[in-house]
C-alpha positions in Angstrom: 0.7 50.0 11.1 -1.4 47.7 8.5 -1.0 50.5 6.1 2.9 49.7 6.1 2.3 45.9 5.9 -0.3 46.5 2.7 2.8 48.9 1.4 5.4 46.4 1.6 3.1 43.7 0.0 2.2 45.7 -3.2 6.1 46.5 -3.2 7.1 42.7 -2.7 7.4 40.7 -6.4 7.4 37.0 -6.8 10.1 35.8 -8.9 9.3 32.8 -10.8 12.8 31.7 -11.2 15.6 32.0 -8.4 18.6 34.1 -9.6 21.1 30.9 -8.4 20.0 27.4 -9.7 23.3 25.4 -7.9 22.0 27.0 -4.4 19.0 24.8 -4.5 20.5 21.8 -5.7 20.3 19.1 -2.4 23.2 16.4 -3.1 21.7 13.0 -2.3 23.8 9.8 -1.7 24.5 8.0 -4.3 24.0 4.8 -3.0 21.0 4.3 -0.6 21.2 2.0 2.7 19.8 -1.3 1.7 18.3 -1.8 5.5 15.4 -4.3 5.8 13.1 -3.7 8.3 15.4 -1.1 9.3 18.2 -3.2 10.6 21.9 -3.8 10.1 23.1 -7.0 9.3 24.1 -8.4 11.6 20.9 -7.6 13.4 19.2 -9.7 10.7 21.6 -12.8 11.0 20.4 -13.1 14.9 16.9 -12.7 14.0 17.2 -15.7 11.9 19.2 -17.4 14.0 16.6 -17.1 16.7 14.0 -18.0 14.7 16.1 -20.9 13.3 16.3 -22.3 17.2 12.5 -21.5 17.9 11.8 -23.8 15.0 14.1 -26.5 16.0 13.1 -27.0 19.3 9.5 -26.4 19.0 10.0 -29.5 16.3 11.7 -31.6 18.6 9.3 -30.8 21.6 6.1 -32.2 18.9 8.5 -35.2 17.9 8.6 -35.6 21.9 5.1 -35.3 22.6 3.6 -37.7 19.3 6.2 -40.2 20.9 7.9 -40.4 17.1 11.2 -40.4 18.8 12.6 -41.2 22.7 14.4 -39.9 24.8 17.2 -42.2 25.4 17.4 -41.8 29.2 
């Protein structure tokens, strides 16, 4: 048994180029995603908007605390 698998290594030969060049050619898009933070879009326009309304209120709630405006109750 290992006497076949030593005869079928010395038989095997590495080829140092392949016979068909165009058979290991990958095609690649030509044009990556441009993702960031791997979202979409529109994904990214309610993240900001979110963040956009954390800011706001969390700047009205200090303007409501420091008493810098009132609440007109």
């Amino acid at each position: 048994m290992l006497e076949e698998l030593r005869a079928q290594a010395a038989e095997f030969v590495f080829e140092d180029e392949p016979e068909d060049d165009d058979a290991l050619q990958v095609e690649y898009d030509t044009e990556p995603k441009k993702y960031f933070l791997g979202m979409a879009p529109w994904q990214r326009f309610i993240v900001s908007l979110l963040l956009f309304v954390i800011v706001f209120l969390t700047g009205v709630f200090a303007l409501l605390i420091t008493e810098r405006i009132y609440l007109a109750i």
